[in-house]
C-alpha positions in Angstrom: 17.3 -4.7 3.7 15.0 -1.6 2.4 11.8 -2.5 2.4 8.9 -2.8 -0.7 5.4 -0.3 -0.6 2.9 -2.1 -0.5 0.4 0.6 0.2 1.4 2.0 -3.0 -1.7 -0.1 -3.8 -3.8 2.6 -2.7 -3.1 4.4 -6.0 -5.5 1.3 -7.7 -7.7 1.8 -4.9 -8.3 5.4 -6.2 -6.2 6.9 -3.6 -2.8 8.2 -5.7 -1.9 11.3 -3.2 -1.9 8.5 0.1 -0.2 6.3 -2.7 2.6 9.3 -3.1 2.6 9.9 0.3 3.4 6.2 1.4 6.5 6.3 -1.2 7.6 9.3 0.0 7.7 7.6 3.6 9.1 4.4 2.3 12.2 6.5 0.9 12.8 8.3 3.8 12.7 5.7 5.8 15.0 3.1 3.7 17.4 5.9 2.9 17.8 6.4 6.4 18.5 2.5 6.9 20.7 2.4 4.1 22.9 4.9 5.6 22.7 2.9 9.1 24.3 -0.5 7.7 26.8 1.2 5.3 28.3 3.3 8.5 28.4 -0.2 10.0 30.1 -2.0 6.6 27.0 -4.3 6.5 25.9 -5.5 2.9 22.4 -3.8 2.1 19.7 -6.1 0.2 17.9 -3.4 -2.2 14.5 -4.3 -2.0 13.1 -0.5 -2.6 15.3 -1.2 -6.1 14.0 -4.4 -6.8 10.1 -3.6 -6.3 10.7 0.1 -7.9 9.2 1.6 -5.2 10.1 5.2 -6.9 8.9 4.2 -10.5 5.9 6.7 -11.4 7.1 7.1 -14.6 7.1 4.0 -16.2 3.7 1.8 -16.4 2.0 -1.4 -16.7 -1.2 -2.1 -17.3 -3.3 -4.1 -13.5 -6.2 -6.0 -14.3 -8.8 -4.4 -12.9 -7.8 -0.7 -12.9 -6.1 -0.2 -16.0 -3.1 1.9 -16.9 -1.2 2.3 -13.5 3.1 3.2 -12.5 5.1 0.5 -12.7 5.9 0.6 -8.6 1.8 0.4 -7.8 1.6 -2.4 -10.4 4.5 -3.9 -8.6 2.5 -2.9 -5.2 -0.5 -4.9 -6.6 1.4 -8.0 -8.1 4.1 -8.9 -5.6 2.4 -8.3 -2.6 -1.5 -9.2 -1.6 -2.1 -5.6 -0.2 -4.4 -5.2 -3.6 -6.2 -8.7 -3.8 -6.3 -9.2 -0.1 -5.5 -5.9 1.6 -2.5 -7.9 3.1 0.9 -6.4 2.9 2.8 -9.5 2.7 4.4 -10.2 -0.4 3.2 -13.0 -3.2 5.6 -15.8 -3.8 6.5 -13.4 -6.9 7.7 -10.3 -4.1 9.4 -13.0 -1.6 11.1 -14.6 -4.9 12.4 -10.7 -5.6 13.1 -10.2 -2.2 15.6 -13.1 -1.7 17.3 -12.3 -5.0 18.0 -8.9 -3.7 19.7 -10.7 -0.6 21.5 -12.9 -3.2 22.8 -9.6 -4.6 23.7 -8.0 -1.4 25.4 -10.9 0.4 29.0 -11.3 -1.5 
């Protein structure tokens, strides 16, 4: 699988260059896993996809801080790092996460 960003929360926290930074990371580093399972033929579960990790552009509206991109509201909503500063996801981001396996597995 890619993984989600959950420190794209950071952007709520007041933080949106360590928030840019992260997803910058994130892509690199599921980009470079991507490429590792395809060489080996293995199915990849898009997670990255599925909590728009890339999404600045589009927005939603976080209780609590307002206006925000739709890949920190997804940071904020499908994984505790905003509530709780925990980085797990919310039964919301596991739900998303094992349809993204659903997708990948044929």
């Amino acid at each position: 699988m890619t993984y989600y960003d959950p420190f794209l929360g950071l952007w709520a926290a007041g933080q949106p260059a360590l928030a840019s930074g992260s997803e910058h990371f994130a892509v690199q580093l599921n980009d470079t896993l991507a490429t590792t399972y395809h060489a080996a033929s293995d199915p990849v579960a898009d997670v990255q996809a599925a909590f728009a990790v890339t999404d600045f552009s589009d927005t939603a509206t976080l209780p609590g801080a307002g206006t925000v991109p739709l890949n920190v509201y997804n940071a904020c909503t499908l994984t505790w790092f905003c509530a709780a500063t925990d980085i797990h996801p919310t039964t919301a981001g596991y739900t998303l996460i094992t349809r993204a396996f659903h997708d990948a597995i044929p």
